[in-house]
C-alpha positions as CSV (number, residue, x, y, z in Angstrom):
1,X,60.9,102.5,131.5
2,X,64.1,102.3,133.5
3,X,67.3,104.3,131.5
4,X,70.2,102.0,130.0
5,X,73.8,102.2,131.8
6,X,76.0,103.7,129.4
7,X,78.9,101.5,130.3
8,X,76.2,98.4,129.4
9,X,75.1,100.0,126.1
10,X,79.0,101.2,125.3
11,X,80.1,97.3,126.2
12,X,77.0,96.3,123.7
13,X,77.9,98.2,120.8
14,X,82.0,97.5,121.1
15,X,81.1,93.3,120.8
16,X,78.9,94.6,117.4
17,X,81.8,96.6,116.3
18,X,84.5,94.4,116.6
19,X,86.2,92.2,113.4
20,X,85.3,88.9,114.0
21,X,88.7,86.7,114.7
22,X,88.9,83.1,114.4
23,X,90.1,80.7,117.1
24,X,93.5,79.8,116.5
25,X,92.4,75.9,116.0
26,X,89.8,77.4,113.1
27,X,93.1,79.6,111.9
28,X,95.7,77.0,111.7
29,X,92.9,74.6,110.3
30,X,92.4,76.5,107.8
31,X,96.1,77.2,106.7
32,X,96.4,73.3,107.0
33,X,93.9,73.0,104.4
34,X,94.9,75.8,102.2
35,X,99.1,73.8,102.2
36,X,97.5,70.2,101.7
37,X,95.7,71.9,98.9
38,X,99.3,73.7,97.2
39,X,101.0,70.4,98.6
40,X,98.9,68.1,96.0
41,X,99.1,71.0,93.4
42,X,102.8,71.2,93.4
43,X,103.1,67.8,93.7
44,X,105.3,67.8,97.1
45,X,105.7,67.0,100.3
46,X,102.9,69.4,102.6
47,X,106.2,69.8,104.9
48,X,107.7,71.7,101.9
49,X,104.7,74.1,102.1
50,X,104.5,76.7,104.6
51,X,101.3,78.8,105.3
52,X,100.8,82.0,106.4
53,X,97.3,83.8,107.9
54,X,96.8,87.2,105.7
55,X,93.2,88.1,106.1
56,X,89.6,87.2,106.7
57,X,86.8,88.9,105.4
58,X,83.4,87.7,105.0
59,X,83.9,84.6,106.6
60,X,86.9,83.6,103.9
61,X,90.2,83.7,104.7
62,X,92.8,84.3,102.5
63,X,96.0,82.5,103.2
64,X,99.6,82.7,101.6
65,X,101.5,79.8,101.0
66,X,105.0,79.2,99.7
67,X,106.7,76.5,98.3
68,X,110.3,77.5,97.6
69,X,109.6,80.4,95.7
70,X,106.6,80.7,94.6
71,X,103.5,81.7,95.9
72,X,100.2,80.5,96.2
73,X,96.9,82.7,97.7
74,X,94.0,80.3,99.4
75,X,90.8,81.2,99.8
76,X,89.5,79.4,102.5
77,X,85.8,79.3,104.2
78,X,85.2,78.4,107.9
79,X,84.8,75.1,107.7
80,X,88.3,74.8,106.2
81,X,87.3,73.8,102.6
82,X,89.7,75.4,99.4
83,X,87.6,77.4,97.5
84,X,90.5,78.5,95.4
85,X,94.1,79.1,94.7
86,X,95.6,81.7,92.9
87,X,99.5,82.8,91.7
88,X,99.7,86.3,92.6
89,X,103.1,88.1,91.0
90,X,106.1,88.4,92.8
C-alpha cells in the first residue's frame, strides 16, 4: 500500500470542509424569485422591490427584500421556488 501525499489528502479534506456557495446565476435567480414573490404580495411593480442575498443553509436561502420600508425575508430552495415569506421587525 503506497502512503497518501499530504498535500492530496489536505486538498481532499479542504473541498469537504468548505460552505457550499451558489453560482451567481443560481444567487440572483433566486433573489428574482424571492422579489416576484413580495412584488405580487405587495401588489407592485417587481422594480419597486429590491433583493438582497443574506444566507444559505441547507440548501435554502434566505433573502431580504424591501419595498420602501418594509421588509420581507424569502426562503428560497435551489431550484428557485418561494417556500415562504416572512415580516421580520424593524
Amino acid at each position: 500500500m503506497r502512503p497518501i501525499p499530504a498535500m492530496v489528502l489536505l486538498g481532499s479534506l479542504a473541498a469537504c470542509a468548505a460552505p457550499e456557495m451558489p453560482s451567481g446565476a443560481s444567487r440572483s435567480m433566486r433573489e428574482a424569485s424571492c422579489a416576484q414573490v413580495i412584488a405580487a404580495h405587495v401588489a407592485r411593480p417587481v422594480s419597486q422591490v429590491s433583493a438582497k442575498w443574506l444566507s444559505e443553509e441547507g440548501g435554502i436561502a434566505q433573502i431580504e427584500t424591501r419595498d420602501g420600508a418594509r421588509r420581507h425575508i424569502c426562503e428560497v430552495d435551489g431550484s428557485g421556488r418561494v417556500l415562504g415569506y416572512s415580516h421580520p421587525p424593524g
